[in-house]
C-alpha angles and dihedrals in degrees: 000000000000137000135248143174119240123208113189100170114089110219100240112310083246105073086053088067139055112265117252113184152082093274101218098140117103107147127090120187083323103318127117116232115202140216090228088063101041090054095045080046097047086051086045090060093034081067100054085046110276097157092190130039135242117237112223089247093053092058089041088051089048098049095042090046080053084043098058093032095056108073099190120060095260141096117286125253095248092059097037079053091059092038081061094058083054086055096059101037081054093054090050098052096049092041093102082186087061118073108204118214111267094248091047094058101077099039095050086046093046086053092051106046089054094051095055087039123114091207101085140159087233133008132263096230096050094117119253092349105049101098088043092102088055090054092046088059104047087045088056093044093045112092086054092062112024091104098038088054097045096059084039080060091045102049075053090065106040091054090057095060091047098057092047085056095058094034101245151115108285081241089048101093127019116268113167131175096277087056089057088049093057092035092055087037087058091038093058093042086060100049088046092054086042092050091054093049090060097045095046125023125231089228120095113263111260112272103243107258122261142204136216114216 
């Protein structure tokens, strides 16, 4: 079965619409948020195949809407649910055993990159939305990468029970992606026969009973 990453939490209902308004806000918890970065922002998620563009005001309405929904001074769930996707497309690009599809490469890396930069839409330390722009990008580049991520996860998964099984460190023998496709392959082979046996029995079925007159 394989894993997944579930993210419950909805980003602000604004950044799902088109924006309709005068777009006048620019400041976020006291930061000014320029044109210039939301334009170099806006190419960045073009790239990743955001067909439409965000207006200044609509990024300034959505962090202040987290700002005021999140009551302790730290980031919102919607956006630590996102930071968790960054996590795991981080994992996958550094895991030398894991060999991404080739149209996955660029985009993880991409991801990646944009997350560890420095050159950022909005800062890291802006308290509770700092990290919102991160979580804009990996939501953009998702659907290019949910399935990619999920049999990374569950690579992930099946190496760890083979190492239990030997008795070693998951990095302690190789285990590469051919070997995932064989394990799951196996794996699958087993719940189907499983499957069978409960649905049928290996005994012979009872004679029909009969009378002597």
């Amino acid at each position: 079965m394989n894993a997944s990453i579930s993210i419950p939490n909805p980003l602000p209902a604004i950044l799902y619409r088109p924006f309709i308004g005068v777009g006048r806000r620019h400041l976020i918890n006291g930061f000014d948020l320029t044109m210039e970065s939301v334009d170099r922002f806006n190419q960045l998620l073009a790239k990743l195949g955001r067909q439409d563009s965000f207006d200044r005001d609509q990024l300034v309405s959505a962090a202040r809407e987290l700002c005021d929904r999140s009551i302790l001074d730290t980031a919102p769930a919607c956006i630590r649910e996102r930071l968790t996707k960054i996590a795991a497309v981080e994992q996958m690009v550094a895991d030398g055993s894991w060999a991404p599809a080739n149209d996955t490469v660029n985009t993880a890396k991409t991801i990646v990159d944009y997350a560890r930069g420095h050159d950022d839409l909005l800062p890291d330390w802006l308290p509770k939305v700092g990290r919102m722009d991160d979580a804009i990008v990996v939501e953009t580049a998702w659907p290019q990468l949910a399935a990619e991520v999920d049999d990374y996860l569950d690579f992930c998964r099946l190496r760890a029970m083979e190492a239990r099984e030997r008795g070693c460190a998951v990095n302690g023998f190789a285990f590469t992606r051919d070997d995932y496709e064989q394990a799951r392959y196996d794996e699958a082979v087993l719940a189907e026969h499983q499957r069978r046996v409960r649905e049928s029995s290996y005994l012979p079925a009872s004679a029909p009973l009969f009378f002597v007159h």
